[in-house]
N, C-alpha and C positions, 0 to 999 in steps of 0.2 A: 668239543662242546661238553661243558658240563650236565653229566644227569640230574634234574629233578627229581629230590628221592623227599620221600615226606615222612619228617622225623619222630612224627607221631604214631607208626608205625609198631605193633607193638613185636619184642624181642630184638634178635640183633641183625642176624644174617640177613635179614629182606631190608636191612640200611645202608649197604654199601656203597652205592655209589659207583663213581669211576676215577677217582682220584686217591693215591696212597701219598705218604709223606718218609721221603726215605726206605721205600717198598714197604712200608708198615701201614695197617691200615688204620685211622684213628680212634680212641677207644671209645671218644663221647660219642653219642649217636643223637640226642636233645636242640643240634646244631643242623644249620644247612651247609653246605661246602664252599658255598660263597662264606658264609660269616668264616668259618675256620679258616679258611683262607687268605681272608681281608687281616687277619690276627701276624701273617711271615712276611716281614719285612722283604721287600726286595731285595736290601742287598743281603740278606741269610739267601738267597734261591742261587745256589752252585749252577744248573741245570734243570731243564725239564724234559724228562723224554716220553714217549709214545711205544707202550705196548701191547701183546695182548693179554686178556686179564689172565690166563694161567699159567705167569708167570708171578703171580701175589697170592695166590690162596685158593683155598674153597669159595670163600665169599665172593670173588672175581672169575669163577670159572664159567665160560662161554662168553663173555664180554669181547667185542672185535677188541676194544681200545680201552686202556687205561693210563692215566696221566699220574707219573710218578715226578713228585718235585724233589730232587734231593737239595740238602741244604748244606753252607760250607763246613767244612770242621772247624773251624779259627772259635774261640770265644770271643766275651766280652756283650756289651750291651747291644742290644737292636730297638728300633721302637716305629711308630708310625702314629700319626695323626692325622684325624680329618678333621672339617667342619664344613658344615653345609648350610644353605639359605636356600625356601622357595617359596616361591609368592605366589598368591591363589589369584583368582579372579577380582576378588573383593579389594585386595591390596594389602592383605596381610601376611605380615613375615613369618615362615614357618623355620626356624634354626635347627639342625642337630648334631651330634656331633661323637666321637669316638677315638678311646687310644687306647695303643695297646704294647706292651716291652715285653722282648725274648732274651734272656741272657742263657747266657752257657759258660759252664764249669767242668773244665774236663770232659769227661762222661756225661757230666748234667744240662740238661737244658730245662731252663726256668721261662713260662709264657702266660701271662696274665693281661686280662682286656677289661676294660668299660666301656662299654658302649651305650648313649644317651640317644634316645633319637625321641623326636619332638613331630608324629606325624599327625598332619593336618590338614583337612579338604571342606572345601565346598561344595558343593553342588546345587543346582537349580533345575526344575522340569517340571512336568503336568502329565497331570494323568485324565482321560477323558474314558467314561466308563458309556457304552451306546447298547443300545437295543438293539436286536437282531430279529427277523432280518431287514425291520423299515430305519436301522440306521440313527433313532432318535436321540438326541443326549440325554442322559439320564442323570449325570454328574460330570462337574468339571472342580479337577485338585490345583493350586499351586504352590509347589512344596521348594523347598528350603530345606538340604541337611547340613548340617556344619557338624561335621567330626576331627574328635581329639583324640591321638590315641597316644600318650607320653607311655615308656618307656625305657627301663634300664636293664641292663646285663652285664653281673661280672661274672668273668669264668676264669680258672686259672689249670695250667697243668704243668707236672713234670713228667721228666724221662730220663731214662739211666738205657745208658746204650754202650754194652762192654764187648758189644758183636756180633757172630752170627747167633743168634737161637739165646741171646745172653741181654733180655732188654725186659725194662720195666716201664709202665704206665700208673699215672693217677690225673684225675681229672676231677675239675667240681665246676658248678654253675648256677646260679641263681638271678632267676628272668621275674621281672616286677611289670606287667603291664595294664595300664588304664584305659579301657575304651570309651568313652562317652559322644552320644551321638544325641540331637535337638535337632528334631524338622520342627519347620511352619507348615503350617498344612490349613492354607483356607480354601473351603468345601462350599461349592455354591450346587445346589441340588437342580432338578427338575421341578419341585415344588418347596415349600420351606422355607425358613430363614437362611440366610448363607451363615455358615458354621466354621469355628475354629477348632480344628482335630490334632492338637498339637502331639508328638511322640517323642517317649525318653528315653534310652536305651544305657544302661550303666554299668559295665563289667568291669567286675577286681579279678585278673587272674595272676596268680602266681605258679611255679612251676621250681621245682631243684633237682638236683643231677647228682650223683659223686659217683665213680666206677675206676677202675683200673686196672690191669692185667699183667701179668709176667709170662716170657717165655724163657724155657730153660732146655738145654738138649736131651734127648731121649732116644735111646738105638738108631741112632746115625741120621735122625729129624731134629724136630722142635716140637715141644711142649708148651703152647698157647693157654693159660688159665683167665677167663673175662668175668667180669662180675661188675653189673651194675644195679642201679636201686634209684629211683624218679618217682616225682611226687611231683599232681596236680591241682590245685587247690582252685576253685570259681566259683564268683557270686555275681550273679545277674539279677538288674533291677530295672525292667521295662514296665513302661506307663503307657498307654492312648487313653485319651479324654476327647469326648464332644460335649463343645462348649456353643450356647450362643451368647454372644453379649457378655458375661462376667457371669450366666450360671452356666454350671456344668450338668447335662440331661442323658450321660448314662459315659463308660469305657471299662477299660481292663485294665486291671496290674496282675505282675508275674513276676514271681521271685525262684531263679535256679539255683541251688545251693548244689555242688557236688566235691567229690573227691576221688581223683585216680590215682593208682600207686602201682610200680612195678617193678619187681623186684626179678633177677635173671642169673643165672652162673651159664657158662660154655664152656665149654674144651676142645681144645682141638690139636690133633698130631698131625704135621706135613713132615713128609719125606721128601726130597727131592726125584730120587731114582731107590726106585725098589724093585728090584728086579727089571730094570728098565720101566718103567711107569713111576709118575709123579702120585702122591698119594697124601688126601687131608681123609681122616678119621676125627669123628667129633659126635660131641651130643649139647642140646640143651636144653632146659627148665627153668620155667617162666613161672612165677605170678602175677597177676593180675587180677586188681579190685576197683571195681565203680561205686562209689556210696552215693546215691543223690535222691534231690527230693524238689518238686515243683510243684507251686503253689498257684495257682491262679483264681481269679476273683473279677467281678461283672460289678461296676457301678453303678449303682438307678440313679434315677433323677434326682435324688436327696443327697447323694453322694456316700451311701451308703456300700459297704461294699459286702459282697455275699460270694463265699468259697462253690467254686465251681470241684466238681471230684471228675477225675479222669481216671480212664482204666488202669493206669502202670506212672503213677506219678509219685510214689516214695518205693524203692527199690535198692538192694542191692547185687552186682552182677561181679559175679566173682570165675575167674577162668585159671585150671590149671594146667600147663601145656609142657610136653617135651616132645623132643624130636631127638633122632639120631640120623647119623649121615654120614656116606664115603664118595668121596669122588676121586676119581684117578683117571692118568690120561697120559697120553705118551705119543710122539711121533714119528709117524708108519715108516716116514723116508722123509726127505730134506723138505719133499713139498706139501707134505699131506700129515694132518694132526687130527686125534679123535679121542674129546673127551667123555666120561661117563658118570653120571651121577643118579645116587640113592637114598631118598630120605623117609624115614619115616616118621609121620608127624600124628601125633597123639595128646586129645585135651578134652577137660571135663568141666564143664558149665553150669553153674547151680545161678538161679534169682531167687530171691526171696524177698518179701514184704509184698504189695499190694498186689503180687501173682508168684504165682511160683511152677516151676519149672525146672528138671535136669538134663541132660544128658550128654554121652559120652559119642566124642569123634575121633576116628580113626580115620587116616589117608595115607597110601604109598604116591611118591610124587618120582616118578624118574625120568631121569634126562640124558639126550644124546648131542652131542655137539661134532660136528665133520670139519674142522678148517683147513683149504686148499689154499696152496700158496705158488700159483704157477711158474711165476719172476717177480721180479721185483717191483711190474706195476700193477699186477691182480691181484685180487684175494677174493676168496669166497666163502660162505660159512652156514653151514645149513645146521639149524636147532630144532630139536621137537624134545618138549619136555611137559608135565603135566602139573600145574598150578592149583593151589588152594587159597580163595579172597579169607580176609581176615574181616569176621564182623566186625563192626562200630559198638562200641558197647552202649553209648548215647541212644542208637537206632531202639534200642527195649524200650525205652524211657519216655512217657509222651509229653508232649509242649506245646505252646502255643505260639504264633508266628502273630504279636502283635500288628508288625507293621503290613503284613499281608494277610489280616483276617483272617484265620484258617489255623485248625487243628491239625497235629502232628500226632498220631498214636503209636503209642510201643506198640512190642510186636516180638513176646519173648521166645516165640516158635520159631526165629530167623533161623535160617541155614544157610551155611557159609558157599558162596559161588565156585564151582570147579569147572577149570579149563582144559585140553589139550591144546598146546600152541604151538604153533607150525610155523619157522619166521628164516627164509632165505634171506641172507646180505652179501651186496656184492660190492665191491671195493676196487678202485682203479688211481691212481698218481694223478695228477693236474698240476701241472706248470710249475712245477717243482716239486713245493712242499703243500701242494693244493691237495685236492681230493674229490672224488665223486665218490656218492654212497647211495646206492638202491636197497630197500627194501622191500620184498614181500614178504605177508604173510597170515594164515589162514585160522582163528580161533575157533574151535567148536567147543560151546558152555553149555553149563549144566547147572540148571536153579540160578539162571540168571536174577540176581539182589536188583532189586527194583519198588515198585510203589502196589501196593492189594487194598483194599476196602480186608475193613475189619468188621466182627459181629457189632460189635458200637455203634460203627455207620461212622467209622474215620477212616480217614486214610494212613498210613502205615509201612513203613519199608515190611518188605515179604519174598519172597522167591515165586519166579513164573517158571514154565516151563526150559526147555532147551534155546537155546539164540546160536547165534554165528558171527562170526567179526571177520572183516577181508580187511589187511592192512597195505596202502601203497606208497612210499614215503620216496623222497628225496632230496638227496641234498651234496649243494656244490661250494665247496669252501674255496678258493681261487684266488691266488696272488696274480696283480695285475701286473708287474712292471715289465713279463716279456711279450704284452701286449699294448707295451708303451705309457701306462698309470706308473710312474715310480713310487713305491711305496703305495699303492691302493690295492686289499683288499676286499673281493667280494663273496658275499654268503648269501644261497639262497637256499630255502627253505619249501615245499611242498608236501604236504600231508593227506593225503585220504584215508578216512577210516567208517569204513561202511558195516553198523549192527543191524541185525533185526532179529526180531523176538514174536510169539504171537500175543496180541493184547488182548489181558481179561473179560476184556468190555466191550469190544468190536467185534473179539477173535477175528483180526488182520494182523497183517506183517506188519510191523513198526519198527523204528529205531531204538535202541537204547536209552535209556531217560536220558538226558543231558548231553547226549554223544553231538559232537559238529564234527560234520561228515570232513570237509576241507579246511585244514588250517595254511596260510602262509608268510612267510616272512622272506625281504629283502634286505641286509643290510652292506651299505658300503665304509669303509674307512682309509681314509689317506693317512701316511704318514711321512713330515717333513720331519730336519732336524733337531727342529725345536716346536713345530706345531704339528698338530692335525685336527683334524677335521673329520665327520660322517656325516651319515644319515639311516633312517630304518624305516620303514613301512612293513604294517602288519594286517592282516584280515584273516579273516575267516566267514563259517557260514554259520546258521544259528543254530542253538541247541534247546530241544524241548524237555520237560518236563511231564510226564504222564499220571495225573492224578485222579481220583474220585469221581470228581465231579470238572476237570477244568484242565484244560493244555495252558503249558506256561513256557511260551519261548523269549529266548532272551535273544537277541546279536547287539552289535555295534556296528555304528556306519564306517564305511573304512573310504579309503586306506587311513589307516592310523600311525601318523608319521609323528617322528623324534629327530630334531637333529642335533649336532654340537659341532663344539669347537675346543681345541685343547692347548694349553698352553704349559711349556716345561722350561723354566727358568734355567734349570739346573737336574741333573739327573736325580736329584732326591725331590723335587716337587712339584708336584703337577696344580694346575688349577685348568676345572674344567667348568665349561656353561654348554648345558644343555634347553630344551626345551620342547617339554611332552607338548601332544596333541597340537601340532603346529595347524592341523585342519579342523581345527574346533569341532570334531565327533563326539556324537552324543550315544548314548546307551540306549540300547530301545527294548522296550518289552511288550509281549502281547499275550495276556490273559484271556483263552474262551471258558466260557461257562455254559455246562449242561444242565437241565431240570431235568429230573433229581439226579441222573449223572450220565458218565458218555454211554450208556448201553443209546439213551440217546440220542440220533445223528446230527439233531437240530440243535443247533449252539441257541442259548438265551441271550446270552450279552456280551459284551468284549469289552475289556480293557485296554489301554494304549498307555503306557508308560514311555515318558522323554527325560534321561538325566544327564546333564551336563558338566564337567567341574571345567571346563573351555580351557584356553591355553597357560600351563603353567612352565614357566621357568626356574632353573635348578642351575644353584652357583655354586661348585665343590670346589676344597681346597685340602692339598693331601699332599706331608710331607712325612718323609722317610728319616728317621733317627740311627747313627751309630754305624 
């Protein structure tokens, strides 16, 4: 299973992932692993093997599982193409599409992509807004979004690979994408005209990349040198307007303008055996700049528009950060391994413009890893290590949340959330090349990052006190065919993840803003000689939001099934037909609100939110070059 690593992450070592390419790990980080990925042709993949991650670096140490693809030596061209179609509800064709060519030259390997994608949804639902507690309607919405979000990415990189400790990297990337979102939104009130609230939503974001590294030998290791430099450019231009009839009698516009840049070097020495123990030594230094500034503005009935001023709305947030770090590790006897790691992570915070504020953090973060390896169908691996969250630099900056009413205020006093995390895995063989995997494990936090009222009277990302996270997970990866499926594969998924925190405003035990306690998934896939076939089902439980004045939980009704069908002509092309939401589930949301906020116990009124984009199908075709 691939990890979900979120690229936006700022520095490098907290991107890695679980996947190396030729035991190397990649140098772009602006990517997700699927896209890199989708970029190597099939027939360049020599093998894929499965191991544990310290056997790749620092950046992979305590990982059970790391997936190393190596690729063939031979030259010569590679390439891959896709093109996709999916049609919405309405009957409209959404196209997109992607190519990408690897050649190799000796030592060199040359890998450039485009990728077009054209995404695009509908959706339809109501929102019913009731009094509490006689239940009365007070408004009924019915909305329409139709969003566009085109699209493009090229990236290219090379690599010089003369051998062990003897390899270069460059990499560059430039991602152009357009969002544009138009609801309908007719508003029939409790009293009044029935109203048109129509909403615009229109983001330019641009983003660029370039980094590269070399390694060279150094006293019987390697010498890793990284450096990279990203730039994020956005402008957002949201509208609401209530309109009746052709005049307009009052809305808002907001304009976000910012700018993030981050510029990094690393280093790093691995030894293999030093003394008997494996050994990375490194350090790094980051910067990191937010330039931005939000405008917002109240429309009267004339259509006049008047600048609203918020607390922390032109700002800039500038972070400087280094860290240093050793980990080394070694194994005690054939069955038993214990890795160790020490970092020291150090950075300095300055805002300036519409508040200001400094100051400096310091944290030692260390970690212990135990892997037991009984035979050859156990494993077990007990981690305790001490974690530091990375602010949002965004989270200073206040905004307005047109399409949900409601202020968002900075909050330049944030403090970054610190864990000890506690996380047993156990590991067992299934029906071959199958798998069972247990996890527990037990977080105790500190200034749990969450939502506070501010002196303004907003609400605000902030830090509460201590929380606790219990983790229960599981999962069975399982080839069928020596239980008679030839060629079916099943995967199933169960997740529990239980926080709680004390809350502001009740002072009770709550959950974590957003946290759903159960997630699950089923997926199955047959494979024939030239077809197959699946299916997936997914649910979970819902996740709240804890704010000011108002609980906002979202879920979806499940199960939320996908199925397909595949079809491979030829071993270079596949075409597949899938299709989401085969159960027509809708998105549900439920908004309470307190006067004047939850100290409160009596909710005012509730919202009920229904969205639906119903069932779409997805026609892919994907051929392999060279």
């Amino acid at each position: 299973m691939i990890e979900s690593v979120d690229p936006s992450v700022r520095g490098f070592g907290q991107t890695a992932g679980n996947i190396v390419i030729n035991g190397q790990r990649p140098s772009a980080k602006g990517e997700t692993l699927q896209t890199l990925l989708s970029r190597i042709p099939a027939s360049r993949v020599a093998k894929i093997e499965v191991g544990p991650g310290d056997l790749f670096g620092a950046d992979y140490t305590g990982k059970s599982q790391v997936l190393n693809l190596t690729l063939i030596a031979g030259g010569g061209l590679a390439g891959t193409v896709e093109a996709s179609a999916s049609r919405d509800f309405t009957g409209k064709i959404r196209p997109a599409g992607s190519a990408s060519a690897l050649i190799k030259r000796g030592k060199s390997t040359f890998n450039a992509s485009v990728t077009v994608e054209n995404s695009q949804t509908t959706e339809e639902g109501t929102d019913r807004v009731v009094s509490v507690p006689d239940g009365r309607l007070l408004e009924f919405r019915r909305k329409v979004n139709t969003t566009d979000e085109p699209n493009i990415a090229v990236a290219g990189s090379w690599e010089h690979n003369d051998g062990a400790n003897k390899t270069a990297h460059l990499n560059a990337r430039v991602f152009v994408d357009r969002f544009r979102l138009t609801q309908s939104n007719i508003v029939t009130p409790l009293a009044g005209p029935v109203r048109n609230d129509p909403l615009t939503q229109r983001l330019n974001y641009d983003s660029y990349e370039f980094g590269g590294e070399v390694t060279r030998p150094l006293a019987g290791g390697g010498l890793k040198l990284i450096g990279l430099t990203t730039r994020r450019d956005r402008l957002s231009r949201d509208a609401s307007y209530n309109r009746v009839g052709d005049a307009t009698i009052g809305g808002f516009t907001q304009q976000l303008k910012d700018r993030l840049t981050e510029t990094l070097a690393r280093a790093v020495w691995s030894r293999p055996n030093l003394f008997g123990w494996s050994v990375d030594i490194g350090a790094e230094g980051v910067i990191n700049r937010l330039t931005s500034k939000v405008d917002l503005s109240v429309i009267d009935g004339s259509g006049v528009a008047t600048p609203i001023a918020l607390p922390v709305d032109d700002a800039v947030v500038k972070e400087v950060r280094g860290e240093a770090f050793i980990n080394a590790g070694r194994a005690i006897n054939s069955k038993l391994r214990i890795d160790l790691g020490l970092t020291q992570e150090m950075s300095r915070i300055t805002v300036t413009g519409d508040a200001k504020a400094e100051r400096s953090l310091s944290f030692l973060k260390p970690k212990v890893t135990i892997d037991w390896r009984p035979d050859q169908q156990w494993r077990a691996q007990l981690s305790v290590q001490r974690t530091v969250a990375q602010l949002q630099f965004e989270d200073f900056i206040s905004g307005a949340e047109l399409s949900n009413n409601r202020v968002n205020g900075g909050n330049v006093d944030l403090l970054p959330q610190r864990s000890w995390e506690t996380l047993l895995t156990v590991e067992r063989k299934l029906l071959g090349d199958g798998l069972y995997k247990l996890e527990l494990g037990y977080n105790k936090v500190s200034l749990v990052q969450d939502r506070v009222p501010t002196p303004e009277g907003f609400d605000a990302p902030g830090n509460l006190g201590n929380g606790h996270v219990f983790i229960f997970r599981n999962r069975i990866d399982a080839p069928l065919g020596k239980l008679g499926i030839k060629g079916g594969r099943l995967t199933l998924l169960a997740s529990y993840v239980s926080t709680s925190v004390i809350d502001p405003y009740t002072l009770r035990s709550r959950p974590f803003s957003g946290n759903s306690a159960f997630v699950g998934e089923a997926n199955f896939r047959q494979d024939f000689r030239k077809f197959a076939w699946g299916f997936g089902l997914s649910g979970g439980t819902s996740g709240t939001f804890y704010r000011l004045d108002e609980t906002d939980r979202n879920f979806q009704e499940v199960p939320q099934v996908t199925v397909f069908g595949e079809w491979r002509p030829d071993a270079r092309t596949t075409v597949n037909l899938s299709i989401n939401n085969l159960t027509n589930r809708a998105g549900r949301r439920v908004r309470t609100f307190y006067l004047p906020d939850r100290r409160n116990p009596s909710a005012s009124s509730i919202e009920y939110r229904d969205r639906n984009s119903h069932v779409v199908p997805l026609l892919t075709f994907k051929r392999s070059l060279g």
